[in-house]
Every structure is written in C-alpha cells, then in structure tokens.
Phi, psi and omega in degrees: 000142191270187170074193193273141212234088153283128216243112169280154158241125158270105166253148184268112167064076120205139180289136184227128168258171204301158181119025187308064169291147157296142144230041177299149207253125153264113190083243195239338147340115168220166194212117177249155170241135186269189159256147169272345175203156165187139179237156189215141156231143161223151200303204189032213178316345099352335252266314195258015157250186208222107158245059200282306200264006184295163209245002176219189169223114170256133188230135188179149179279338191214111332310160182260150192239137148230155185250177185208159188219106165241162214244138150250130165272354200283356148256032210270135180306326173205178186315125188275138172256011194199125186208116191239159159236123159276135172246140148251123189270136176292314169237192176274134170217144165295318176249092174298343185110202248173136119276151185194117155328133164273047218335311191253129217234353180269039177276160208240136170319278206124171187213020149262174179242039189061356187290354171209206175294336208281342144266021134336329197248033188285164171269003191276187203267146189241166183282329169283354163280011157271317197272095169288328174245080170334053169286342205043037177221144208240100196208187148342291218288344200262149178235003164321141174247040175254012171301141171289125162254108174296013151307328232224034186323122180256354165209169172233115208254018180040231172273125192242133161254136195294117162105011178250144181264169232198113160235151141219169226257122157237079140329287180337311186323000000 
C-alpha cells in the first residue's frame, strides 16, 4: 500500500527500544525505513501524558501501554509486495504481543519525553485520547479513531528475548 502506514503493538511485560524498522519489499528491491514519528501510551496515572520524545516504547498490561509506530511510504516507487517490521526488545517475555493497524496515521508523536507531570501538557498523543468514555480500559464503547482494530490482527510476535531482535511480516497493513 503506497501513503502512510501506521502500525500499534500491543505487548504483554515488554519494553522496546527505538531502531523499529519497516522493510518493505518493491520487486525485487528492498528498502528500510525507519518511523517517522513513534510513541507509546499508557493507562492509569499516565493516562494524560505525552511520550513522544522517549528513547524508548513501554508496552505492557498493568497499567496497559500500547506503542505505535508510523511509516510513510508515499515516496516508495511503486506497490509494496512484502512488508516486514523489526522490533528490538528491552526485556523477555513469553507472550511479545499483537501487532494490530491504526486505520488513522494523523496522531501527533509529542515533544515530551513522559518522565514526569509536566508531560501533560505535551501536544502527543495520550491513553486518554484513547479512552473516550474515560472507563480506563480501552474497548468497543471508545470511539477514537486513533484505536488498534484488534479485527484485523497482523502479526503475533510470540516469545521475545531481551537484547534480541523480533520481525514479523505486516504485509496486511
């Protein structure tokens, strides 16, 4: 798909640090890509900052974090036929977690980096611009349209090892 791709990973207990690559393949061609912009949010006492400039993506179920990553593609010459993403993981997990598409790629990274309150007041995108009806759970009843739809799962990224690195093929995207 040519234009901009935005990809969330949803994970269970694991950290990822920044070096996320796209690799979509044209032809016989490849090509990596970095993100143009990534981020992570998360619930609870978090719920309301902006961790746009953090050096890392904490992903996790308690408080649940999901991070998101998006790729433009819309200078790629032609139709991608292959498209995979590496992640490198911070810790160990059994279960790494869901890839899962963002239908809306216009969320804004942020200029903070989450270490304390003062980001609050970041302009990125946060776990309450998720949670629309502020339940502090992320479900059906939320109408962002910056939400995974966990329809259309595109990977499973299974068991991660910490200093290892993790692809799976998003094609789908």
């Amino acid at each position: 798909m040519i234009g901009k791709s935005a990809f969330l990973v949803g994970l269970a207990t694991v950290a990822f640090v920044l070096g996320a690559t796209v690799t979509p393949t044209i032809g016989v061609d490849r090509v990596d890509l970095t993100p143009v912009a990534d981020t992570f949010v998360q619930g609870g006492v978090e719920a309301t900052w902006d961790h746009g400039l953090a050096d890392h993506l904490d992903v996790d179920h308690g408080p649940a974090d999901l991070a998101y990553l998006k790729s433009d593609l819309s200078a790629l010459p032609g139709p991608v036929t292959r498209a995979t993403l590496t992640l490198f993981c911070g810790n160990s997990s059994s279960d790494g977690g869901t890839v899962y598409p963002v239908a809306d790629s216009s969320w804004i990274e942020g200029t903070r980096h989450g270490e304390t309150t003062a980001s609050a007041s970041g302009p990125g995108l946060k776990f309450a611009d998720l949670d629309t009806n502020a339940d502090g759970t992320l479900d059906a009843a939320d109408t962002s349209p910056f939400l995974p739809d966990v329809a259309r799962p595109l990977a499973a990224l299974g068991s991660v090892v910490a200093g290892q690195p993790v692809t799976v093929d998003v094609t789908a995207a």
